[in-house]
C-alpha beads as a LAMMPS data file, in Angstrom:
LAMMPS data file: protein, C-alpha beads

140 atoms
139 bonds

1 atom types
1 bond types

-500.0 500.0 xlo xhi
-500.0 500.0 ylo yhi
-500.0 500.0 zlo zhi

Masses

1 110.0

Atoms # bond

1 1 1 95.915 310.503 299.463
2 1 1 99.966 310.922 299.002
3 1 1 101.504 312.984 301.559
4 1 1 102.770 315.142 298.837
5 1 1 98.782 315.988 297.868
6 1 1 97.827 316.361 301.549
7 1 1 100.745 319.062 301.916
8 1 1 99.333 320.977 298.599
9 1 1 95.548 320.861 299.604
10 1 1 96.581 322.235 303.648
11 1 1 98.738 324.918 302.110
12 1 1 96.171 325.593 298.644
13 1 1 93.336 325.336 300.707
14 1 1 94.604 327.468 304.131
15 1 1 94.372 330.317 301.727
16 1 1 92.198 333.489 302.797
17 1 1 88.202 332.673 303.773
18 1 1 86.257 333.704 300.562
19 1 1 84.541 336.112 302.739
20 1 1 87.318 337.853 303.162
21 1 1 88.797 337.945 299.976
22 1 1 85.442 338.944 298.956
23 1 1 85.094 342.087 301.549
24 1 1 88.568 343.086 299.900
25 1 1 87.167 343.203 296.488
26 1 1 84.469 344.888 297.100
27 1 1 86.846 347.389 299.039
28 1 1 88.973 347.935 295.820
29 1 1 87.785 350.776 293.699
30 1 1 87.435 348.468 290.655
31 1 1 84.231 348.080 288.429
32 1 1 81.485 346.231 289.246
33 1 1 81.583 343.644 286.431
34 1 1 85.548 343.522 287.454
35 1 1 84.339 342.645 291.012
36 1 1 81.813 339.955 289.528
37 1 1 85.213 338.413 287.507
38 1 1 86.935 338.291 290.483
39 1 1 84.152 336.854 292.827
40 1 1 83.878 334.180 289.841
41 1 1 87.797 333.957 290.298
42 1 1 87.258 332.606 294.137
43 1 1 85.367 329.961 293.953
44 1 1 87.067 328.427 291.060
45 1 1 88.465 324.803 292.662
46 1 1 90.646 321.878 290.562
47 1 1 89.793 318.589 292.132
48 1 1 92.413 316.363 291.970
49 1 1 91.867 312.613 293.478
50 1 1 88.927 313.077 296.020
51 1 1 90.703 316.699 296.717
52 1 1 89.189 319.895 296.178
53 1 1 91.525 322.506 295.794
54 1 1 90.943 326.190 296.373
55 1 1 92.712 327.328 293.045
56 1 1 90.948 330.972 293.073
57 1 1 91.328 332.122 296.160
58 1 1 95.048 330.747 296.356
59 1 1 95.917 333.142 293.574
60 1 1 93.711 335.737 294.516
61 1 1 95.412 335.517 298.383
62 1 1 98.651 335.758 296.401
63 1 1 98.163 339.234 294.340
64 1 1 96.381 340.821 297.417
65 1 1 99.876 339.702 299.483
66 1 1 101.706 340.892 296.794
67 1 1 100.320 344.331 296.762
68 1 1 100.152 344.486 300.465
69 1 1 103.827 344.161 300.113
70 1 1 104.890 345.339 297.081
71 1 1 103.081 348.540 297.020
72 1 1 105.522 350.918 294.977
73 1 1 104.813 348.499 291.795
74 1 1 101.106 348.532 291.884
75 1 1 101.782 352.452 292.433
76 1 1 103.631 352.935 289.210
77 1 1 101.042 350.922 287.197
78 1 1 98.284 353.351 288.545
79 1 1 100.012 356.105 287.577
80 1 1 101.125 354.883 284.392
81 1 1 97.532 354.083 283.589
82 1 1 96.354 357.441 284.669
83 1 1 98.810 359.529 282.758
84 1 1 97.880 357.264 279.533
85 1 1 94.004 358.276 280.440
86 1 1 95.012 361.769 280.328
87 1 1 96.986 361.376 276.939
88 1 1 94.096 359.817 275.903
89 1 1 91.698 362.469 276.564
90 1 1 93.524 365.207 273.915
91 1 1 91.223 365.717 271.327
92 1 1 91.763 364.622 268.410
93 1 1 95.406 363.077 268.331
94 1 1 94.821 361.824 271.910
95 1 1 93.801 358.032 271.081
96 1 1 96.704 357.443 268.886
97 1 1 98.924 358.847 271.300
98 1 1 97.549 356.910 273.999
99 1 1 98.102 353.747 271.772
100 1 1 101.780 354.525 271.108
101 1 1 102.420 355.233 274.691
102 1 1 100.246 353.334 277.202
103 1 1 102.960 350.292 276.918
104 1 1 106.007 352.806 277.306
105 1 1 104.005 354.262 280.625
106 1 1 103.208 351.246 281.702
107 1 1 107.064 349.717 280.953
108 1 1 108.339 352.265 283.218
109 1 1 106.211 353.106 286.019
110 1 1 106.434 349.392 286.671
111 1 1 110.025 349.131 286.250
112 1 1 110.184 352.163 288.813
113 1 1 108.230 350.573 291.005
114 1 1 109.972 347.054 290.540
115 1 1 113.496 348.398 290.956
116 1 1 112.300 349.987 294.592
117 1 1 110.336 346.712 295.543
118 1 1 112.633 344.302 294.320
119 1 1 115.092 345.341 296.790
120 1 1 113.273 343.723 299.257
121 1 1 114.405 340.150 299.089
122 1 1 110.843 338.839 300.281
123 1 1 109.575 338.534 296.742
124 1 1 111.786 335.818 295.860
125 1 1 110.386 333.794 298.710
126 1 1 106.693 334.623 298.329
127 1 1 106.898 333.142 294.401
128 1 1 109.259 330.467 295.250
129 1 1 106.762 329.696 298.071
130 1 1 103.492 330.199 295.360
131 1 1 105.520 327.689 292.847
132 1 1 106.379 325.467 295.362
133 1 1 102.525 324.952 296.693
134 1 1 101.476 323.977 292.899
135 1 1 105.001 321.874 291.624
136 1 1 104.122 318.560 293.389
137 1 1 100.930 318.511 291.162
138 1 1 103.105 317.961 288.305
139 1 1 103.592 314.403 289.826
140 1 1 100.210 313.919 289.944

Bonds

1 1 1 2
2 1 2 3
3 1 3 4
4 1 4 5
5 1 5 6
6 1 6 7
7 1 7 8
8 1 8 9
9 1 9 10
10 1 10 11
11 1 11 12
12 1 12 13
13 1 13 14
14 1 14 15
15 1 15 16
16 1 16 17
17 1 17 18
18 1 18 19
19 1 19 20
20 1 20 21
21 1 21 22
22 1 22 23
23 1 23 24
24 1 24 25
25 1 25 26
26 1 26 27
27 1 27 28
28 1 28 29
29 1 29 30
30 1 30 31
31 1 31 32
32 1 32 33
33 1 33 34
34 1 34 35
35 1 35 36
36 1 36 37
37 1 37 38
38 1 38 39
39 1 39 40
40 1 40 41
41 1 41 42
42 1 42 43
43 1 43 44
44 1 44 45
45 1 45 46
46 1 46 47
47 1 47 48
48 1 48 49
49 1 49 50
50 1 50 51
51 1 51 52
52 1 52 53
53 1 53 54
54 1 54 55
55 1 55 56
56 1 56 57
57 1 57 58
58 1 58 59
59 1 59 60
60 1 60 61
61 1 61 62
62 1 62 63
63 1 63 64
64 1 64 65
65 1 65 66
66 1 66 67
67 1 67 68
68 1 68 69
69 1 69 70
70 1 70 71
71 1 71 72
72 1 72 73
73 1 73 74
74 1 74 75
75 1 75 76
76 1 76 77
77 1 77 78
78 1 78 79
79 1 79 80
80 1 80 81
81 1 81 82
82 1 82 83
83 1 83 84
84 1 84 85
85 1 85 86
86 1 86 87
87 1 87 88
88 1 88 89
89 1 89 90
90 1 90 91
91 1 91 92
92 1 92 93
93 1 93 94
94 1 94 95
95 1 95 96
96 1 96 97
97 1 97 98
98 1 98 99
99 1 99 100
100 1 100 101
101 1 101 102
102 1 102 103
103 1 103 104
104 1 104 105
105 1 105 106
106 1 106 107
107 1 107 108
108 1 108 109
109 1 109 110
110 1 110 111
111 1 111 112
112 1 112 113
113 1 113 114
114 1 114 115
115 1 115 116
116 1 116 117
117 1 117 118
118 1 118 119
119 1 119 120
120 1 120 121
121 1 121 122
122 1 122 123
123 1 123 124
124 1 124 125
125 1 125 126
126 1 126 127
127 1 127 128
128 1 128 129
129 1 129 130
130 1 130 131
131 1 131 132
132 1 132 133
133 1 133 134
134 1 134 135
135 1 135 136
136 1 136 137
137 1 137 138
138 1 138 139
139 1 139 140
């Protein structure tokens, strides 16, 4: 195995234990069949060579970091999704509002939360870092 490969599978594979990405699933307030998709999602592996790499619960250890620490833009998208529930539920014109404005809602409560969160210079490092763990499988 190239060094390069060794250095992707420690960091790919030193992701969160699927037990634990599992117990924060099923801590989330999603749906069950969402909670299925997303158990599905960690045990998804790419082998490469004789490697096995952890591709699902790498990504899934990424979006749980990044709401961990980006928590005003996951904020905005709830309540952009909420308020385009609530358009939705006026009777009769409510769908086709909902339709027209679910994207605005959804443009700007992330864009709220984005502008507070991106201030915080750790976000460039966390995807640089993400990118970085996958590039060197380019060479592959």
């Amino acid at each position: 195995m190239s060094p390069e490969l060794a250095t992707i599978a420690k960091d790919v594979n030193g992701s969160l234990p699927e037990r634990k990405i599992i117990a924060l699933i099923d801590r989330t307030n999603l749906s069950a069949d969402m909670k299925a998709l997303l158990h599905d999602l960690t045990k998804i592996t790419v082998k490469v060579g004789s490697t096995i790499l952890a591709i699902g619960r790498k990504i899934l250890t990424f979006v749980f970091d990044l709401l961990k620490a980006f928590p005003a833009m996951a904020f905005g998208v709830l309540v952009a999704l909420v308020l385009t529930a609530l358009v939705g539920s006026i009777p009769i014109i409510g769908a086709a509002l909902a339709s027209v404005f679910s994207g605005i809602l959804l443009l700007l409560g992330m864009g709220a939360g984005a502008v507070k969160d991106l201030s915080n210079p750790s976000i460039n490092e966390k995807i640089d870092a993400l990118v970085g763990s996958f590039s060197a499988l380019l060479e592959v």
